[in-house]
RODO-2510 file (C-alpha; in nm, 4 decimals, decimal comma):
residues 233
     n   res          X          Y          Z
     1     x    -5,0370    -2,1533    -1,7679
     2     x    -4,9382    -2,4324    -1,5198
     3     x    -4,7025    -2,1940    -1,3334
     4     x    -4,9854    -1,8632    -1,3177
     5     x    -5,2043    -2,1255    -1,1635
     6     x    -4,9542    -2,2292    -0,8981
     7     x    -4,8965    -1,8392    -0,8501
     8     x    -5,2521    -1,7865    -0,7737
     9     x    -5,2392    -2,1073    -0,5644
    10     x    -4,9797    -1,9618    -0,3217
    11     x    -5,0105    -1,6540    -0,3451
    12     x    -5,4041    -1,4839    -0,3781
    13     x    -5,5664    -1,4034    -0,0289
    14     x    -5,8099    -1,7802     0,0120
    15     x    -5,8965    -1,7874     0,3864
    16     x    -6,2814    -1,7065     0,4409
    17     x    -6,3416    -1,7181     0,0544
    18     x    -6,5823    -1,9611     0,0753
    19     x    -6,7349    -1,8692     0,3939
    20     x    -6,8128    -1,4879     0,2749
    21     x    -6,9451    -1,6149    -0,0615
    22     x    -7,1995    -1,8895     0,0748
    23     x    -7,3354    -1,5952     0,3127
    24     x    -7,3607    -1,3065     0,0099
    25     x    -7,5464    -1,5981    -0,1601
    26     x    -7,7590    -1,6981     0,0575
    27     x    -7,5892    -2,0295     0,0543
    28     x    -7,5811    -2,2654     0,4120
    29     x    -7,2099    -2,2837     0,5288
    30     x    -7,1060    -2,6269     0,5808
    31     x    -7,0656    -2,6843     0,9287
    32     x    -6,7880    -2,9160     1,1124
    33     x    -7,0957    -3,1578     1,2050
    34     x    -7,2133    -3,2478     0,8758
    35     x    -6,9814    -3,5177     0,6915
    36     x    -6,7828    -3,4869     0,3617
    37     x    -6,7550    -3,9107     0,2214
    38     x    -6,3856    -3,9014     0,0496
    39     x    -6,5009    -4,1513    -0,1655
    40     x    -6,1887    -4,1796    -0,3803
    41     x    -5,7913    -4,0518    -0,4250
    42     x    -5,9118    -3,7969    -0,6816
    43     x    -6,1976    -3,6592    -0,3984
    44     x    -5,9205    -3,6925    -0,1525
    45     x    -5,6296    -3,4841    -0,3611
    46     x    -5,8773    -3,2304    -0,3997
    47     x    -5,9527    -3,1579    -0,0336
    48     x    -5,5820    -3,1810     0,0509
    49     x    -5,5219    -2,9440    -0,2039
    50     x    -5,7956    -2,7038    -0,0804
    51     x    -5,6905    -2,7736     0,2912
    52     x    -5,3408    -2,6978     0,1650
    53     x    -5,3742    -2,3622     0,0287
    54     x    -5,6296    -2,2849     0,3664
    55     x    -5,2988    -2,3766     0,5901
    56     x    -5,0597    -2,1435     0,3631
    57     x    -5,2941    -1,8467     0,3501
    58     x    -5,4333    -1,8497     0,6874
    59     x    -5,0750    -1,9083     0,8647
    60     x    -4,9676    -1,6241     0,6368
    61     x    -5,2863    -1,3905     0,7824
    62     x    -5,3903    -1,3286     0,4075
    63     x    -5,8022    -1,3331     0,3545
    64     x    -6,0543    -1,2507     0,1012
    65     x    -6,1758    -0,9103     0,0676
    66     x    -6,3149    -0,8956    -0,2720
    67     x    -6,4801    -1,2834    -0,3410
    68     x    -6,6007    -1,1906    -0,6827
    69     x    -6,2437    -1,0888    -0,8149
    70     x    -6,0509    -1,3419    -0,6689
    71     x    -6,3521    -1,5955    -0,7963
    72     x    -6,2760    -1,4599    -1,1808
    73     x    -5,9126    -1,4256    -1,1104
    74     x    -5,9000    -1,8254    -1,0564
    75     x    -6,1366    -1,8929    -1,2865
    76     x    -5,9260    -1,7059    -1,5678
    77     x    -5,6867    -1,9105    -1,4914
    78     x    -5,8288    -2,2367    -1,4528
    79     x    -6,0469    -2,2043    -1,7925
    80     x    -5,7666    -1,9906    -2,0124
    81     x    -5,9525    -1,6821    -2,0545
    82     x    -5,7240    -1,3868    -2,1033
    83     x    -5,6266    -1,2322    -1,7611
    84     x    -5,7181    -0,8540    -1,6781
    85     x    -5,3186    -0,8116    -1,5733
    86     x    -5,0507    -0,9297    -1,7828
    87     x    -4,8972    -1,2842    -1,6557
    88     x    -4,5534    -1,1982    -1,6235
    89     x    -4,6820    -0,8210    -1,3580
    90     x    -4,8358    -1,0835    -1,1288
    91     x    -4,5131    -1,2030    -0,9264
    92     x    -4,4150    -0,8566    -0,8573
    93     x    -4,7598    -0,7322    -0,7454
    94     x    -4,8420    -1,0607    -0,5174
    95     x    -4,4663    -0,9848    -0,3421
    96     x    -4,5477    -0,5835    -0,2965
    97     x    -4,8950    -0,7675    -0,1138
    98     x    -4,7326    -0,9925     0,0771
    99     x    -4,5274    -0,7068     0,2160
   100     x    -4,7970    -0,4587     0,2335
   101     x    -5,0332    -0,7678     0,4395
   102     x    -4,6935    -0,8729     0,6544
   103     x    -4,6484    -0,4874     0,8061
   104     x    -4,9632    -0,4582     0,8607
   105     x    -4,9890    -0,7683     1,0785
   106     x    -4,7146    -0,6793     1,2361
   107     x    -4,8148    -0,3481     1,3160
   108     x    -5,1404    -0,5030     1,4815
   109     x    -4,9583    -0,8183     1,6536
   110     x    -4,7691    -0,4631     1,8106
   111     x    -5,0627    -0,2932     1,9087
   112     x    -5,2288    -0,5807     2,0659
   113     x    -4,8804    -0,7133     2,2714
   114     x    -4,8584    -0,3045     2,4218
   115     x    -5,2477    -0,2753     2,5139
   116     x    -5,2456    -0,6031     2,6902
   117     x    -4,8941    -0,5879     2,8750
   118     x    -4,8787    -0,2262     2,9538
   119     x    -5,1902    -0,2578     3,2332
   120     x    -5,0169    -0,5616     3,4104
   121     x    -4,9345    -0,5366     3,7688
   122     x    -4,6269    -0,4536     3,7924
   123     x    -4,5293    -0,3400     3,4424
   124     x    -4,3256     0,0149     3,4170
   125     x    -4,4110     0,2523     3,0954
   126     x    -4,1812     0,4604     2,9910
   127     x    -4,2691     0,8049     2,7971
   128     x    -4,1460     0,6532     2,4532
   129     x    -4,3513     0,3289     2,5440
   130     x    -4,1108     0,0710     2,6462
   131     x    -4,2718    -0,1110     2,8776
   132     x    -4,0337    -0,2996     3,1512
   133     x    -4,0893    -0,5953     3,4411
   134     x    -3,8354    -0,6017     3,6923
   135     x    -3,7594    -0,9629     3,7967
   136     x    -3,5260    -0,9222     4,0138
   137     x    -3,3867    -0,5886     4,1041
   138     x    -2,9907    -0,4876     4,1417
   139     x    -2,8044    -0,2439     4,3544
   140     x    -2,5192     0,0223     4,3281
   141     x    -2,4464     0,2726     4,0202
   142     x    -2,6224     0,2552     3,6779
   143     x    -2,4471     0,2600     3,3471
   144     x    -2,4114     0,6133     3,1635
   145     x    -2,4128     0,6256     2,7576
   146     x    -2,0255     0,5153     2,7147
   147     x    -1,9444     0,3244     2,9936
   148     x    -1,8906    -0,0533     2,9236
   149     x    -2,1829    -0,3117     2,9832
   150     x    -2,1899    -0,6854     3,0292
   151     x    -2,5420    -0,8242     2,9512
   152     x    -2,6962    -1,1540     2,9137
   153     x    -2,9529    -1,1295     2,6569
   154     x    -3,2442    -1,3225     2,5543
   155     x    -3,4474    -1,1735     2,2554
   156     x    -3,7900    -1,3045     2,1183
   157     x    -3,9605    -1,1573     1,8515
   158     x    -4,3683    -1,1080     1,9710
   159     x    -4,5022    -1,4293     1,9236
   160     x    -4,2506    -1,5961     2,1096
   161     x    -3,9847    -1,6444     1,7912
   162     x    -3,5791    -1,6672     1,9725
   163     x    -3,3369    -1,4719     1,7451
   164     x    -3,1165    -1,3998     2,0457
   165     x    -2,9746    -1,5868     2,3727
   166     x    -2,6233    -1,5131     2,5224
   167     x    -2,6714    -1,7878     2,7739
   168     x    -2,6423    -2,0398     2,5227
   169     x    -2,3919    -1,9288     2,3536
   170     x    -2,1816    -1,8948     2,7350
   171     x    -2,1002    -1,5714     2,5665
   172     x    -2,2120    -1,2203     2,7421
   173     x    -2,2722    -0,9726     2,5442
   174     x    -2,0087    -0,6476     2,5857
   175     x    -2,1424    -0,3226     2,4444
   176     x    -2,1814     0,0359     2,4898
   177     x    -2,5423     0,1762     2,5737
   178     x    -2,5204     0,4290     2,3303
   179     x    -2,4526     0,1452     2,0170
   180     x    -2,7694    -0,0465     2,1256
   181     x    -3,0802     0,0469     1,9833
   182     x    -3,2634     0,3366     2,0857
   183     x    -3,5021     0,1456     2,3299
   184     x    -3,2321    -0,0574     2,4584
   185     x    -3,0380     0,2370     2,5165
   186     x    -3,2893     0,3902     2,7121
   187     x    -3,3773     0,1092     2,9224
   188     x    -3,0331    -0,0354     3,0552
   189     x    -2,9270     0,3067     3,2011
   190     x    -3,1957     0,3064     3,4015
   191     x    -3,1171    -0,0854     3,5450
   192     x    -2,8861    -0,1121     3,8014
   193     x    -2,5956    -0,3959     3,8156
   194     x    -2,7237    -0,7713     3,8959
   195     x    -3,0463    -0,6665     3,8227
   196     x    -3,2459    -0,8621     3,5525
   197     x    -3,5682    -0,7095     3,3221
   198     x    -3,7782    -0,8199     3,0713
   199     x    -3,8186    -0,5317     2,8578
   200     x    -4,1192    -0,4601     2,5253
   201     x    -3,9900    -0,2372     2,2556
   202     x    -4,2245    -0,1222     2,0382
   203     x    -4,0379    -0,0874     1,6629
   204     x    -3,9953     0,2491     1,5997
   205     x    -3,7334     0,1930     1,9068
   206     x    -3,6211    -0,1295     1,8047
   207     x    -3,5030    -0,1915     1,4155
   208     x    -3,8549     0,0030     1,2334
   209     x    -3,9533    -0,0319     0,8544
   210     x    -3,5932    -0,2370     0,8015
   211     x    -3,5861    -0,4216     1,0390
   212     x    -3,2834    -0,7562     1,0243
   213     x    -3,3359    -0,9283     0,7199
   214     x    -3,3949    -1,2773     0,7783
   215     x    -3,4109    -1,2319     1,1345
   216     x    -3,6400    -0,9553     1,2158
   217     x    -3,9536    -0,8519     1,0567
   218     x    -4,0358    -0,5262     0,9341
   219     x    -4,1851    -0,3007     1,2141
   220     x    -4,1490    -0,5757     1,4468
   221     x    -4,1669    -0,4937     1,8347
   222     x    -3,8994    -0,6721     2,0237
   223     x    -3,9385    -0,8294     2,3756
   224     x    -3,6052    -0,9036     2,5950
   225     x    -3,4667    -1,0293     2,8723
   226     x    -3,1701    -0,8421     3,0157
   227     x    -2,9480    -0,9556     3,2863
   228     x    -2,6851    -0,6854     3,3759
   229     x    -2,3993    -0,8196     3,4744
   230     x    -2,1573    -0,5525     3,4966
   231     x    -2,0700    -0,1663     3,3969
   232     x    -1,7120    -0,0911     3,3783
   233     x    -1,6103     0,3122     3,3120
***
C-alpha cells in the first residue's frame, strides 16, 4: 500500500486540484495574503509534502482535469478501499500519461516558439517552416548535397536546454549536407562560407516522434547556431 501511495504521489496530475475544487464548491480560494501559522513539525511536513508534489507536477506541466476522480483515486488509497484498477496496471498506465502529457507539451512549447519567432524582423521562413536569422552573412559558393562541410555548431533544445556546442569541444564538426537532418540539410546549402545563422527546426525536420533518447525529446523543435566554416568538393 505504502508504494501505490507514493505512485499516486508522483505520478497523478495535482497542480490546480485544489484551486478547481474550492471554485466547483463554492469554496473561497486561499489567497497569498491570508496567513497559514505552521504551528508544529507535523503541520510543517505536511505543507512540504503538499508543496513538494505542487513543484513535481507543475514543473512536469501535469494538471487536474477530472477533481472528483483523482479526489477518490487518493482517497482509495489513503483509506484502503479497493481501487477501481488493479495495483500492479497503475505503473504502466501513469508512464503511457506521462508520455502522452510530455508530446503534447512539446508539441505546444513548438507551436508557440514558430508563431512568435517567425514575425520577427528579420527572420527568413522557409516553405517547410524553418525559420533562419542571419547574423552575419558570408560570401563565395554554397555547399551542394555531397560536398564536405566544416560547421561550428551550437544546439539548444526550445527552452534554452544545450545538447550541442563544437566550440567547446575546439572540435568542428565535418559532415556531409545530405547526412544531417532534413532541416539542416536544407538550410546549410543555402548559407554561404563564413557566414553564421541561427536556425528553428520545427520536429518533423529535426529527429520527430523518436527523437535522441536521453538527449532529445520526442517531437522536439530544435534551434541552432551554425557557423560555416568551410565546403570542400
Amino acid at each position: 500500500m505504502r508504494k501505490l501511495f507514493i505512485l499516486f504521489l508522483l505520478f497523478f496530475p495535482f497542480s490546480g486540484f485544489a484551486q478547481k475544487k474550492a471554485q466547483q464548491s463554492g469554496v473561497t480560494v486561499r489567497t497569498p495574503s491570508e496567513t497559514i501559522n505552521l504551528k508544529n513539525a507535523p503541520d510543517s511536513s505536511q505543507y512540504i509534502l503538499g508543496a513538494y508534489i505542487g513543484q513535481y507536477l507543475r514543473a512536469n506541466n501535469l494538471a487536474i482535469t477530472n477533481p472528483s476522480l483523482f479526489s477518490k483515486g487518493m482517497d482509495d488509497v489513503l483509506t484502503g478501499k479497493p481501487l477501481l484498477v488493479p495495483a500492479d496496471t497503475i505503473p504502466k498506465i501513469i508512464n503511457a500519461y506521462l508520455s502522452y502529457t510530455a508530446i503534447e507539451r512539446n508539441k505546444l512549447i513548438e507551436k508557440q516558439l514558430f508563431e512568435a519567432v517567425k514575425n520577427q524582423p528579420g527572420v527568413g521562413v522557409l516553405p517547410s517552416g524553418v525559420c533562419y536569422v542571419i547574423a552575419r552573412a558570408g560570401e563565395g559558393i554554397r555547399p551542394q548535397p555531397a560536398d564536405t562541410v566544416t560547421l561550428h555548431v551550437k544546439g539548444y533544445l526550445p527552452e534554452g536546454t544545450l545538447f550541442e556546442d563544437t566550440y567547446a569541444k575546439n572540435t568542428p564538426l565535418k559532415i556531409t549536407p545530405e547526412n544531417l537532418i532534413p532541416g539542416l540539410k536544407e538550410v546549410i546549402q543555402i548559407m554561404q562560407k563564413g557566414s553564421v545563422w541561427r536556425i528553428y527546426i520545427p520536429s518533423a525536420l529535426a529527429y520527430g516522434e523518436k527523437g535522441v533518447p536521453g538527449i532529445i525529446p520526442p517531437f522536439s523543435a530544435l534551434v541552432f547556431d551554425i557557423e560555416l566554416l568551410n565546403i570542400k568538393r
